[in-house]
DRENBA-757149 format. One record per residue: residue number from 1; x, y, z of N, C-alpha, C in turn. Coordinates in Angstrom, 3 decimals, decimal comma. Example, Ala and Ser with C-alpha at 12.3 -4.5 7.8 and 13.67 -1.06 7.14 Angstrom:
BEGIN
- 1/13,190/-5,690/7,800/12,300/-4,500/7,800/13,200/-3,300/7,800
- 2/12,850/-2,250/7,080/13,670/-1,060/7,140/12,900/0,030/7,870
//
This chain:
BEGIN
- 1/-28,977/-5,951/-21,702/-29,864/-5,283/-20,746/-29,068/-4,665/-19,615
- 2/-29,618/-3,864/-19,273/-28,917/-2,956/-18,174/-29,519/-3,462/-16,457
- 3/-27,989/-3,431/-16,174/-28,141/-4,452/-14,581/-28,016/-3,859/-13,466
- 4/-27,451/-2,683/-13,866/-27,294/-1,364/-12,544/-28,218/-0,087/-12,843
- 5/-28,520/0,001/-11,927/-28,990/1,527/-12,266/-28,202/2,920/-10,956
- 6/-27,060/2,419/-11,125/-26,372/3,217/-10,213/-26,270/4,477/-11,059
- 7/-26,285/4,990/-11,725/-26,142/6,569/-12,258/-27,461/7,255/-11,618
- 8/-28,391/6,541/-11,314/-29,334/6,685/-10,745/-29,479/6,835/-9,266
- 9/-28,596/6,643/-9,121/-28,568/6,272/-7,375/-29,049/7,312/-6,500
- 10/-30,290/6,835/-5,804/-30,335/8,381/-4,492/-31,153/7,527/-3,768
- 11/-30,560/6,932/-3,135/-31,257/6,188/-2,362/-31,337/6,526/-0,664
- 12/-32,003/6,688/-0,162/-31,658/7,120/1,672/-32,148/5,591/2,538
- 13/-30,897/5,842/3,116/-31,219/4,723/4,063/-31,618/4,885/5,538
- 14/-32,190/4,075/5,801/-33,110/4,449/7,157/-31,974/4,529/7,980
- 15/-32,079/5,871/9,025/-30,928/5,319/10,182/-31,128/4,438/10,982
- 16/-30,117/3,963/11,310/-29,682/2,865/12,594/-30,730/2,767/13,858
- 17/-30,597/1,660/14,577/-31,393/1,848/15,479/-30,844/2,599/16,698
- 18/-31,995/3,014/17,058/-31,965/4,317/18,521/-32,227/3,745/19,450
- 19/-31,792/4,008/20,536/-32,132/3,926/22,223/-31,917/5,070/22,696
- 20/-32,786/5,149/23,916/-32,662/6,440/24,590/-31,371/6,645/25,811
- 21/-30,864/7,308/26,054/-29,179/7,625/26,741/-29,494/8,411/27,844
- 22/-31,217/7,867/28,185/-31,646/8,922/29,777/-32,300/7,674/30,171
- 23/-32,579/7,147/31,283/-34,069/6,423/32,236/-35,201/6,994/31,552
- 24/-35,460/8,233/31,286/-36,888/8,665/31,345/-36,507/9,369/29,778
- 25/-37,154/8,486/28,511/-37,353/9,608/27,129/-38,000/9,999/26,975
- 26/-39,233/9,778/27,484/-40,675/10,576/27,514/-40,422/11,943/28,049
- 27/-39,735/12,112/29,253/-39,188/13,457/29,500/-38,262/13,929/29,141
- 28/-36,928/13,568/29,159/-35,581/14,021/28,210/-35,799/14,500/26,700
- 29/-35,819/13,262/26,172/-35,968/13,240/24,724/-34,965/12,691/24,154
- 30/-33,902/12,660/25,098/-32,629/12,123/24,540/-32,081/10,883/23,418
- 31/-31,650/10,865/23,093/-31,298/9,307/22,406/-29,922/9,401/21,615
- 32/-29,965/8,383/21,433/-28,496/7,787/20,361/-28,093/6,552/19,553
- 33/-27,927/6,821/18,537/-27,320/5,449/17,692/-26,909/4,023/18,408
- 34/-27,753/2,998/18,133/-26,970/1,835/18,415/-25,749/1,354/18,087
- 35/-24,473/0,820/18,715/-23,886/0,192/18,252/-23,817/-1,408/18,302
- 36/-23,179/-2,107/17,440/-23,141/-3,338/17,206/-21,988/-3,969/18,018
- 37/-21,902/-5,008/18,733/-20,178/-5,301/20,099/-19,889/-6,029/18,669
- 38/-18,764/-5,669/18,828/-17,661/-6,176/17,244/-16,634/-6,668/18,221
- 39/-16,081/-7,321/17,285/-14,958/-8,482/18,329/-13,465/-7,975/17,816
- 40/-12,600/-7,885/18,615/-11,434/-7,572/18,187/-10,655/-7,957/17,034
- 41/-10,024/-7,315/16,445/-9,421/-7,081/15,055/-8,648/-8,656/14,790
- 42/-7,989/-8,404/16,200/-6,951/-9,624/16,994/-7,220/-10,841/16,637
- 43/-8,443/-10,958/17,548/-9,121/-12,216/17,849/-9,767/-12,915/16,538
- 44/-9,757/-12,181/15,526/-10,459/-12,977/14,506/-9,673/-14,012/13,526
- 45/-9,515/-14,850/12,386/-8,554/-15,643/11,825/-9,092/-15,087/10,389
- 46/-7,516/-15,158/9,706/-7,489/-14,705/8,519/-7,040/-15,637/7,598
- 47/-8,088/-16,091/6,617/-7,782/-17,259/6,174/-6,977/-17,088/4,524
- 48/-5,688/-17,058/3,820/-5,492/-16,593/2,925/-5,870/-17,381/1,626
- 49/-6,488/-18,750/1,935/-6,968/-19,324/0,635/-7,964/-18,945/0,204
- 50/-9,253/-17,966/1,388/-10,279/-17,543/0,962/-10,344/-16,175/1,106
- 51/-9,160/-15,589/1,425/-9,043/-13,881/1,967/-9,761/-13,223/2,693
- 52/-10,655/-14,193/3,880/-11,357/-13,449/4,098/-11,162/-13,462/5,739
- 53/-12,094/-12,865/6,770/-11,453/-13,235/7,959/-13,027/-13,489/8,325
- 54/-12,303/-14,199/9,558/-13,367/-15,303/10,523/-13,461/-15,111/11,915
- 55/-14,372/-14,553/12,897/-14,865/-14,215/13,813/-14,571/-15,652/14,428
- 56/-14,239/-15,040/16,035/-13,983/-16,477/16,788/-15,303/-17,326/16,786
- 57/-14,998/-18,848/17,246/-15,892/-19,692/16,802/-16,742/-20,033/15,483
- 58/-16,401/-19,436/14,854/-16,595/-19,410/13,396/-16,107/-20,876/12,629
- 59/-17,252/-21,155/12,281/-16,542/-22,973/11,378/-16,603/-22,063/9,733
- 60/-15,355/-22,917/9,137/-16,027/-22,935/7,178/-14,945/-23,796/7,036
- 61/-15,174/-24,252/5,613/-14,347/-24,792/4,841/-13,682/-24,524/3,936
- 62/-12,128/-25,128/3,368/-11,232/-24,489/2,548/-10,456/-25,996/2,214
- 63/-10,194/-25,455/0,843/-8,853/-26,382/0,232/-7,625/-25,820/0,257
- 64/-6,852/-26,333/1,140/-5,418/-25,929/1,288/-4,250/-27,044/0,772
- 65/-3,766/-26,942/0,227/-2,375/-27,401/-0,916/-3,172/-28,709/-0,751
- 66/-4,500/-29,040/-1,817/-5,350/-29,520/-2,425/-5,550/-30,517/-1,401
- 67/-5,655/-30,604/-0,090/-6,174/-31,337/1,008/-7,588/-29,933/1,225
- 68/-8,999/-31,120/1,516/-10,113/-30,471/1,554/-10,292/-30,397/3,305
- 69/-10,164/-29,187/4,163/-10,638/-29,364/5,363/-11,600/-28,403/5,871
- 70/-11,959/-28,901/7,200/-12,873/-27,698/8,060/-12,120/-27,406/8,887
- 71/-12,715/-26,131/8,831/-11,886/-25,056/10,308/-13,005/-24,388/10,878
- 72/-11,995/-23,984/11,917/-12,905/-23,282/13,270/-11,974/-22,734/13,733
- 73/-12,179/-21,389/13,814/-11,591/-20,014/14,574/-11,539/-20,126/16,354
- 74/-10,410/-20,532/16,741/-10,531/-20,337/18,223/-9,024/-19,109/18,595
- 75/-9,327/-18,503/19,559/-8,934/-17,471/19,787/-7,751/-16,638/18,472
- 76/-8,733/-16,912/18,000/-7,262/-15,866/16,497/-6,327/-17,093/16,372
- 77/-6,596/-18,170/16,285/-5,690/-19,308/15,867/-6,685/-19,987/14,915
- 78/-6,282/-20,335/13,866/-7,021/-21,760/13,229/-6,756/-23,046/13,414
- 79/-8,191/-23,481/13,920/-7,918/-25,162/13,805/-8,633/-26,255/13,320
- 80/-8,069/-26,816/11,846/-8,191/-27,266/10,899/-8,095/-29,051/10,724
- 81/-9,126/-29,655/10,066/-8,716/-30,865/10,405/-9,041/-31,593/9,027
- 82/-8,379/-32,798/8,065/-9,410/-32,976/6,492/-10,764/-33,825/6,878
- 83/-11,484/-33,590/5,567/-12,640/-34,074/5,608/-12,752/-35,092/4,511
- 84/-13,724/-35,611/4,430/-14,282/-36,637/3,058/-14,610/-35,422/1,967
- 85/-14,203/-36,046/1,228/-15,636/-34,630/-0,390/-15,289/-35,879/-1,264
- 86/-16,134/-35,665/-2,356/-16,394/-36,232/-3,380/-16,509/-34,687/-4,321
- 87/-16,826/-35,511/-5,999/-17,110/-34,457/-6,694/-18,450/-33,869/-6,720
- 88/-18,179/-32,662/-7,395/-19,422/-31,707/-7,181/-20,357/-32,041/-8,616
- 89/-21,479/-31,828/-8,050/-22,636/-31,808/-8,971/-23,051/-30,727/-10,370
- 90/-22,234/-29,620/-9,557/-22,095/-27,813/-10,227/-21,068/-27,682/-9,870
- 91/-20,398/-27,107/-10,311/-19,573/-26,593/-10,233/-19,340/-24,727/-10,420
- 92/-19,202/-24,319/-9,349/-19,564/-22,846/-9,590/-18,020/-22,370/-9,401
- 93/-16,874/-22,691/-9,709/-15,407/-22,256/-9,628/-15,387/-21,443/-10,676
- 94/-14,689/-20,220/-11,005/-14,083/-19,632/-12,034/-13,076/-20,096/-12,179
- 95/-12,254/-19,271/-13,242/-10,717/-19,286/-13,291/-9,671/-20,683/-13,119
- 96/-9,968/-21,671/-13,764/-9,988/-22,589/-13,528/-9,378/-23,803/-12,516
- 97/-10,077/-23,210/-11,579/-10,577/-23,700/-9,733/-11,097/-24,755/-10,568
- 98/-11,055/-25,752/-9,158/-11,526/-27,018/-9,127/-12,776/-27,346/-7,728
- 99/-13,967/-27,698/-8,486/-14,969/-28,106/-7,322/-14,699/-29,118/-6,413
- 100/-14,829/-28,891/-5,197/-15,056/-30,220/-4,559/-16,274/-30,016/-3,188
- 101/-16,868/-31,410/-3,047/-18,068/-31,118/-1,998/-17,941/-32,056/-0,929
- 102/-17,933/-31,347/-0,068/-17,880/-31,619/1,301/-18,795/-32,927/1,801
- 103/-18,174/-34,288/2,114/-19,002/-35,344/1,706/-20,361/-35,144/3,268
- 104/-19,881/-35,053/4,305/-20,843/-34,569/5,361/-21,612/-33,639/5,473
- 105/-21,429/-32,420/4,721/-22,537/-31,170/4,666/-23,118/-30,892/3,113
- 106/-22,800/-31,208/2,370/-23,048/-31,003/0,918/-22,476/-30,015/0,207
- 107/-21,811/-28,794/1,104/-21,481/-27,382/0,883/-20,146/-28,045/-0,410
- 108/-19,664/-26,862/-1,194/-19,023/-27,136/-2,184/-17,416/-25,545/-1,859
- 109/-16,476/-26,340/-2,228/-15,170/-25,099/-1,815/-14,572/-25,702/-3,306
- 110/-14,051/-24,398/-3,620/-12,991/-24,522/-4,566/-11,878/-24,435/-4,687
- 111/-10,751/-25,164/-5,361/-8,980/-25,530/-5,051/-8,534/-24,636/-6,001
- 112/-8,770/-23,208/-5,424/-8,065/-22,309/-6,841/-6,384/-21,990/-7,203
- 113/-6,407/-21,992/-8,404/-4,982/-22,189/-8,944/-4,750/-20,384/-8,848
- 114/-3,086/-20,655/-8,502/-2,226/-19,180/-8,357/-2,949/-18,540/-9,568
- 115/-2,712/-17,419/-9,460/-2,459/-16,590/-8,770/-4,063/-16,417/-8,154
- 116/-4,810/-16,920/-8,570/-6,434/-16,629/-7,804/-6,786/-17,174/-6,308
- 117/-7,575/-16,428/-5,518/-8,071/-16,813/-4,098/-9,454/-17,027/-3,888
- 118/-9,892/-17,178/-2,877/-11,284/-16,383/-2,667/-12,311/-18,352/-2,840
- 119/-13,290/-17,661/-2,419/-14,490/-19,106/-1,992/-14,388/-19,258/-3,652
- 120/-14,662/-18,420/-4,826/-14,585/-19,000/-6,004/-13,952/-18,651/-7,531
- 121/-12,773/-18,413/-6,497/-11,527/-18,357/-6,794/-11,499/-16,898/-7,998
- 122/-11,764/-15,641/-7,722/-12,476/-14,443/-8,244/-11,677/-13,081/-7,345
- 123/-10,581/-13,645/-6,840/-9,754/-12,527/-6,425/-8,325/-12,635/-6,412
- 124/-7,842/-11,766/-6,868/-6,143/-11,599/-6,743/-5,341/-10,790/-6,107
- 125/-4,762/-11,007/-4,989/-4,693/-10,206/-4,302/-3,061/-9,087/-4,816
- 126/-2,872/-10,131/-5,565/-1,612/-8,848/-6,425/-2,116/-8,118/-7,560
- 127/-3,188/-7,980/-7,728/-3,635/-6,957/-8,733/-3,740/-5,342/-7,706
- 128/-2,630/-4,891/-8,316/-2,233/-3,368/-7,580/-2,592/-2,660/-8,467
- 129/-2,823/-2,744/-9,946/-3,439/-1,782/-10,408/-4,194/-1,921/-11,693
- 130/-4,710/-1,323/-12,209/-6,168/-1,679/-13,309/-5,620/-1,807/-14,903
- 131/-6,264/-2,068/-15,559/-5,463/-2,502/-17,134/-6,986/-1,882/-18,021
- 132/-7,152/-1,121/-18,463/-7,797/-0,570/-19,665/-8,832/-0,029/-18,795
- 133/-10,691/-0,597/-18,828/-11,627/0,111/-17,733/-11,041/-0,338/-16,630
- 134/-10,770/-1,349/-16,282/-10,480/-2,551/-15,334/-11,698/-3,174/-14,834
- 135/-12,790/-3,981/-16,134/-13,533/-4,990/-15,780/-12,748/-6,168/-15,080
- 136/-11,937/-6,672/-15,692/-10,754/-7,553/-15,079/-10,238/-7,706/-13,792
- 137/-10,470/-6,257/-13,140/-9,408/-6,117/-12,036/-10,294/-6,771/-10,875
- 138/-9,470/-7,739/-9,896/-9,789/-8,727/-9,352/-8,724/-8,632/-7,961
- 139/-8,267/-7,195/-7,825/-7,470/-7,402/-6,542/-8,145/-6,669/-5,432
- 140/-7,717/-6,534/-4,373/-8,024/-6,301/-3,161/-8,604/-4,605/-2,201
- 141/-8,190/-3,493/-3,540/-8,296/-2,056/-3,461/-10,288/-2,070/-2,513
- 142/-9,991/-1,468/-1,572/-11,875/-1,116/-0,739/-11,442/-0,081/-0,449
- 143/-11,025/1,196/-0,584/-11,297/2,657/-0,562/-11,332/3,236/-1,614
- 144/-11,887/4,271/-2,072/-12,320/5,296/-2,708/-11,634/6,623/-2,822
- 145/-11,876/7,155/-4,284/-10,527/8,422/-4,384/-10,587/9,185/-2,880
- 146/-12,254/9,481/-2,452/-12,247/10,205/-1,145/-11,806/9,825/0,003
- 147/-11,586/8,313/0,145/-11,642/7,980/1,671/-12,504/7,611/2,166
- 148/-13,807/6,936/1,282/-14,478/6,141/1,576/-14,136/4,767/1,543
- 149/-14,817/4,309/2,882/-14,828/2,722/2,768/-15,985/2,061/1,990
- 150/-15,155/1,087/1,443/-16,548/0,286/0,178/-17,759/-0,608/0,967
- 151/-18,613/-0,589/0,786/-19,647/-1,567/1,064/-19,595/-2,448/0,468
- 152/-19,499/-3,919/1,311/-20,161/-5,277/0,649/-20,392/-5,437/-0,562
- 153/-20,345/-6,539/-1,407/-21,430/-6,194/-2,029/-22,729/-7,037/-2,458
- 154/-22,529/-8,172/-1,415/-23,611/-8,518/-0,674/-24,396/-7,628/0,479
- 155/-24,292/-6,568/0,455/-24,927/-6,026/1,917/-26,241/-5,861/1,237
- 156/-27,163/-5,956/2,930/-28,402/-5,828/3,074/-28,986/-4,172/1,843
- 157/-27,748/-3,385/2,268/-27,921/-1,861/1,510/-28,217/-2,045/0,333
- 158/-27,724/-3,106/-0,086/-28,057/-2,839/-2,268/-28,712/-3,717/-2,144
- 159/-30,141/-4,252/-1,488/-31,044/-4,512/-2,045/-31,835/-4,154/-2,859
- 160/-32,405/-4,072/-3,767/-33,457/-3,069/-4,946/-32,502/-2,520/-5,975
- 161/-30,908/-2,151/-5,382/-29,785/-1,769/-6,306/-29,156/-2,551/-7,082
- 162/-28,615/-4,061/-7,033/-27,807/-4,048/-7,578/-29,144/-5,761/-8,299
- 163/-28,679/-5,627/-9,348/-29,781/-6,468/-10,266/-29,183/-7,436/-11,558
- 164/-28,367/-8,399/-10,789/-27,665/-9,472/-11,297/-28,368/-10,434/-11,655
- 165/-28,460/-11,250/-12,733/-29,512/-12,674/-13,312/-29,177/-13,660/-11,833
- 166/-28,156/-13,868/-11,632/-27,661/-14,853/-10,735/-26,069/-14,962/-10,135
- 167/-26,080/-16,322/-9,397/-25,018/-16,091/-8,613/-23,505/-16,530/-8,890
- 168/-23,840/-16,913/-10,283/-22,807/-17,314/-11,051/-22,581/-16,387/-11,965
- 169/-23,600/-15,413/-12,206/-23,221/-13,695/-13,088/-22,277/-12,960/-12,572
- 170/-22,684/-13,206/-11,031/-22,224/-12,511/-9,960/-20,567/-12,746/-9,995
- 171/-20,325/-13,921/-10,026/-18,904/-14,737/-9,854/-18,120/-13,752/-10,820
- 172/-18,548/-14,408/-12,578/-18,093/-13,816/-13,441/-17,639/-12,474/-13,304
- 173/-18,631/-12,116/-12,957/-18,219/-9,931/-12,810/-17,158/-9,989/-11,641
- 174/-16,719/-10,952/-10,925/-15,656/-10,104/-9,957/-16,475/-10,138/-8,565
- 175/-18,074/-9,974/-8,457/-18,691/-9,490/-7,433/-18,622/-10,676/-6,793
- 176/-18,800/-10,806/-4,918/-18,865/-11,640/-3,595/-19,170/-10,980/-2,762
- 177/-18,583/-11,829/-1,634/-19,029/-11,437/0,172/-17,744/-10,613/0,744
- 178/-17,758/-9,884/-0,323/-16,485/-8,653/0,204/-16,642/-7,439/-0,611
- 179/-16,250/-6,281/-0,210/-16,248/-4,874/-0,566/-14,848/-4,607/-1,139
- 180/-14,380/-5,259/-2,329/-13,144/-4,933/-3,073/-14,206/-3,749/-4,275
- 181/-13,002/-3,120/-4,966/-13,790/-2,901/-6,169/-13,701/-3,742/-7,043
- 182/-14,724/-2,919/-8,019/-14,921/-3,722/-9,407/-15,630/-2,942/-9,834
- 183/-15,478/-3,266/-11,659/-15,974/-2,509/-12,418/-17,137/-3,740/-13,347
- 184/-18,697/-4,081/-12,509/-19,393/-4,603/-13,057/-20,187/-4,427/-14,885
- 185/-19,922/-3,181/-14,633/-21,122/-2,845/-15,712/-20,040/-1,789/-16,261
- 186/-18,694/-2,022/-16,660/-18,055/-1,221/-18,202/-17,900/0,076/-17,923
- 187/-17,579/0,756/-16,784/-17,698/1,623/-16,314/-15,992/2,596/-16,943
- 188/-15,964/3,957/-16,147/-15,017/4,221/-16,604/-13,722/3,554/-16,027
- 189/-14,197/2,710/-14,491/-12,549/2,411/-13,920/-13,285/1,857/-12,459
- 190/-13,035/0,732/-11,947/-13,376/0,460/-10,515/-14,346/1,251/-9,896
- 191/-15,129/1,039/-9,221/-15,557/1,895/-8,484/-16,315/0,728/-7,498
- 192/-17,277/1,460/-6,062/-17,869/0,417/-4,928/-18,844/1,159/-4,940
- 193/-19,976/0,865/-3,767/-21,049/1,354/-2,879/-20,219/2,036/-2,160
- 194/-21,041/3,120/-1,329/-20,397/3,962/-0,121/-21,725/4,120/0,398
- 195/-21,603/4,387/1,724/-22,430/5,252/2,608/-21,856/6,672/2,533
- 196/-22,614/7,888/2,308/-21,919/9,586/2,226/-23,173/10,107/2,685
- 197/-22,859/10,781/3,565/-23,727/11,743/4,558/-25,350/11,020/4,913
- 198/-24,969/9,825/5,369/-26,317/9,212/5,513/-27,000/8,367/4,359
- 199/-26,288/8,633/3,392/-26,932/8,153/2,037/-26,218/7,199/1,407
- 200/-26,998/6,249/0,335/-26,175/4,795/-0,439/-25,814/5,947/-1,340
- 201/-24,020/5,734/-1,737/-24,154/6,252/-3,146/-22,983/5,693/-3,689
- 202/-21,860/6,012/-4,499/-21,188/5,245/-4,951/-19,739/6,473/-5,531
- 203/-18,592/5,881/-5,657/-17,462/6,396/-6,071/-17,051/5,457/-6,781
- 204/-15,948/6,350/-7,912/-14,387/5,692/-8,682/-13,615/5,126/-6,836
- 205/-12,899/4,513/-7,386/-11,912/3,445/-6,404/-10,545/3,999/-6,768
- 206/-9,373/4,000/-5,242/-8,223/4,751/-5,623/-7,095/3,826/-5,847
- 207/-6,921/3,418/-7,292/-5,941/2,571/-7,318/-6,083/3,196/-8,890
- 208/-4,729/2,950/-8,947/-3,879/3,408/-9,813/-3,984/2,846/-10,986
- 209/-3,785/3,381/-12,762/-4,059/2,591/-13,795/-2,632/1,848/-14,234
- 210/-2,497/0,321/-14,989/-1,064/-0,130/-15,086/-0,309/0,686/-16,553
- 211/-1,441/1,887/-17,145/-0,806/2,405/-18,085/0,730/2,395/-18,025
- 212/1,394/2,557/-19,556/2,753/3,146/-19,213/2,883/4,135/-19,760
- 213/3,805/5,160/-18,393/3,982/6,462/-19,175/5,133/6,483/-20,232
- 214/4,242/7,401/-20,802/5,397/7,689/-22,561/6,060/9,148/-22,614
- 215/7,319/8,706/-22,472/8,451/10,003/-22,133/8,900/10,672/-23,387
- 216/8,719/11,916/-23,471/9,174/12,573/-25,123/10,635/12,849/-24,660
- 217/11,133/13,311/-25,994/12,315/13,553/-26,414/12,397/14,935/-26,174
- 218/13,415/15,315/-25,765/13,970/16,844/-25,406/15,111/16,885/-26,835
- 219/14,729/17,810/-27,379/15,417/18,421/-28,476/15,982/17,134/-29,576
- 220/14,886/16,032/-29,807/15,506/14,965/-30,212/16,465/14,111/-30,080
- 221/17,005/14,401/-28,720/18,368/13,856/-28,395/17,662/12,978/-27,439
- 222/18,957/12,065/-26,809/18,855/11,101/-25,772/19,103/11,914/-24,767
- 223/18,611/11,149/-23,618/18,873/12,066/-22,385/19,662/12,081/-22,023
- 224/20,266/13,197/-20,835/21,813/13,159/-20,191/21,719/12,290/-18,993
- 225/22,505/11,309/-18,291/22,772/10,984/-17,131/22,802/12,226/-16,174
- 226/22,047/12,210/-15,073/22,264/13,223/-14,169/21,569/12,905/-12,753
- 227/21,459/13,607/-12,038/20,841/13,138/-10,473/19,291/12,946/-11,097
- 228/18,621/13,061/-12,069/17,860/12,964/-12,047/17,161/12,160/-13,319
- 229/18,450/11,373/-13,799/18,386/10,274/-14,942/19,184/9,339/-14,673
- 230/18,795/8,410/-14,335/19,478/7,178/-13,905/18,999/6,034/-14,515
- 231/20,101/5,139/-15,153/19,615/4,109/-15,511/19,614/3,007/-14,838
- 232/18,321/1,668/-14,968/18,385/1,159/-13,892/17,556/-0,313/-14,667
- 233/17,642/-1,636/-13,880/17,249/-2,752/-14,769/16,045/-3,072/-14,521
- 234/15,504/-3,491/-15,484/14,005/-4,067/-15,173/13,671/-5,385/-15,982
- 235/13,008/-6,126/-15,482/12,239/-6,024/-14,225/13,373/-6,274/-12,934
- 236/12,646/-5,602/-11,776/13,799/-5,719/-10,779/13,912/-7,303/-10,144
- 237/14,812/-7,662/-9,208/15,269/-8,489/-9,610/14,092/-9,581/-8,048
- 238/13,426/-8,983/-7,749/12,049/-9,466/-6,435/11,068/-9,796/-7,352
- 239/11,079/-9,425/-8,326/9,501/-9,219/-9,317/9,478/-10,499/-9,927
- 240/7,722/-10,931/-10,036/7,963/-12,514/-10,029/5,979/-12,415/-10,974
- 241/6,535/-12,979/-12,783/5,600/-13,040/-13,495/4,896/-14,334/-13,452
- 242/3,601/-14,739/-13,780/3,072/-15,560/-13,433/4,005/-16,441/-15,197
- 243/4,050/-17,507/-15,577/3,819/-18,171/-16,445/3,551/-17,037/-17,972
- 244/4,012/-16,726/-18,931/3,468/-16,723/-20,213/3,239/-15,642/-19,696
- 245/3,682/-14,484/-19,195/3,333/-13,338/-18,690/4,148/-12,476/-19,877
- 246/3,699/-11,385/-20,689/4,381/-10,360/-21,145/4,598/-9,090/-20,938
- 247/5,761/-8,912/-21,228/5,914/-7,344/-20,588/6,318/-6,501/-21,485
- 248/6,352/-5,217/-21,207/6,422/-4,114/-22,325/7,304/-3,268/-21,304
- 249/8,232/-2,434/-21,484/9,122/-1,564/-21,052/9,930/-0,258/-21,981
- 250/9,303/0,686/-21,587/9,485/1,896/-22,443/9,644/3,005/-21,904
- 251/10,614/4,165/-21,863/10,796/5,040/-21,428/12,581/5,070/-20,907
- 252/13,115/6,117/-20,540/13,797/6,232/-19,901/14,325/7,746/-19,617
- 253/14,283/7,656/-17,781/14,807/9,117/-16,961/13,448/9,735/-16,969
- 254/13,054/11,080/-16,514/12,436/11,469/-16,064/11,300/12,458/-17,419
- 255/9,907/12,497/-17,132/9,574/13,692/-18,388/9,946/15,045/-17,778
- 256/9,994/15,395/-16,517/10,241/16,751/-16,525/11,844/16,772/-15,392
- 257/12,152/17,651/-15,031/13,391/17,423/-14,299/13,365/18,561/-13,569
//
């Protein structure tokens, strides 16, 4: 069954709220967009077991090098202390994360194994680039070929839009409480929500495919060494495969010169 109906998309969203930018609107007429007081970029804490960031005074919980604690955001510092948990009842971890529940609040965090992050464990933040559609792709890319920024994809905006069985469908596909891409529904390649000229609508995502390019042969020969054929080793020598990782390496020097 079909879970998006984004090819469909024309949705208008109500604008923002207005106030008037005179004493008197009955006579002016004046007005202008509300804004929202957002807190400095600074001041907020960035938590890398869950990738996400945290507004001062902000409490949550996280498993860090498999000690279960709570934190609380005070001035762009974290301060973290362990807690009790026991095991979980559900377990809603992907990737095989480990549940654990918070023995004082009931809430449940997961101890996700490398290379995965995130509340359930559904992001990678070294995935730089996509592998076939890239249903898979699970890294960190939120702009768009244009230069759009991605929407949520929990936001209030794709209500009526986006039409998942549940919140463990949700997991599976890649989707959360962040605006990375993903390619839910088999698409041709990543793509997000956008806001464009007032309107919900949606783009491809600008990250790159991990294809490899395939270099032809010039007159059947091997190539010449030159400023613009150089041979060189791979993988280089910073580059760091997870476990049982395979690689493929093909080509050499340049296709055009």
């Amino acid at each position: 069954p079909q879970i998006w109906g984004r090819k469909r998309l024309k949705t208008r969203v109500h604008s923002p709220t207005r106030c008037s930018t005179t004493r008197n609107y009955d006579r002016d007429r004046k007005w202008g967009y509300c804004t929202l007081l957002s807190t400095e970029h600074s001041e907020k804490c960035f938590d890398d077991s869950l990738y996400e960031f945290f507004d001062v005074d902000m409490s949550w919980s996280r498993v860090k090098q498999g000690a279960v604690e709570q934190c609380i955001c005070v001035d762009g510092q974290m301060e973290c202390q362990r807690v009790e948990h026991k095991s979980c009842v559900h377990d809603p971890c992907v990737n095989g994360g480990e549940c654990k529940m918070i023995a004082f609040s009931g809430k449940t965090v997961c101890d996700c194994k490398e290379p995965f992050v995130g509340k359930y464990c559904n992001i990678v933040p070294n995935h730089h680039c996509y592998r076939g559609n890239g249903t898979e792709y699970r890294g960190t890319a939120k702009t768009t070929i244009s230069g759009h920024s991605c929407l949520p994809w929990n936001s209030d905006l794709l209500y009526g839009e986006l039409h998942v069985d549940s919140v463990e469908k949700a997991v599976q596909l890649g989707l959360g409480p962040f605006s990375y891409c993903r390619n839910p529904d088999e698409d041709e390649k990543p793509w997000c929500y956008i806001m464009k000229d007032n309107s919900l609508s949606w783009e491809y995502c600008n990250i790159p495919s991990c294809a490899l390019i395939k270099l032809k042969k010039n007159g059947q020969r091997c190539a010449v060494k030159s400023q613009f054929v150089q041979p060189i080793c791979l993988p280089e020598t910073n580059t760091v495969f997870p476990d049982e990782f395979k690689c493929q390496i093909s080509g050499w020097g340049h296709k055009h010169e």
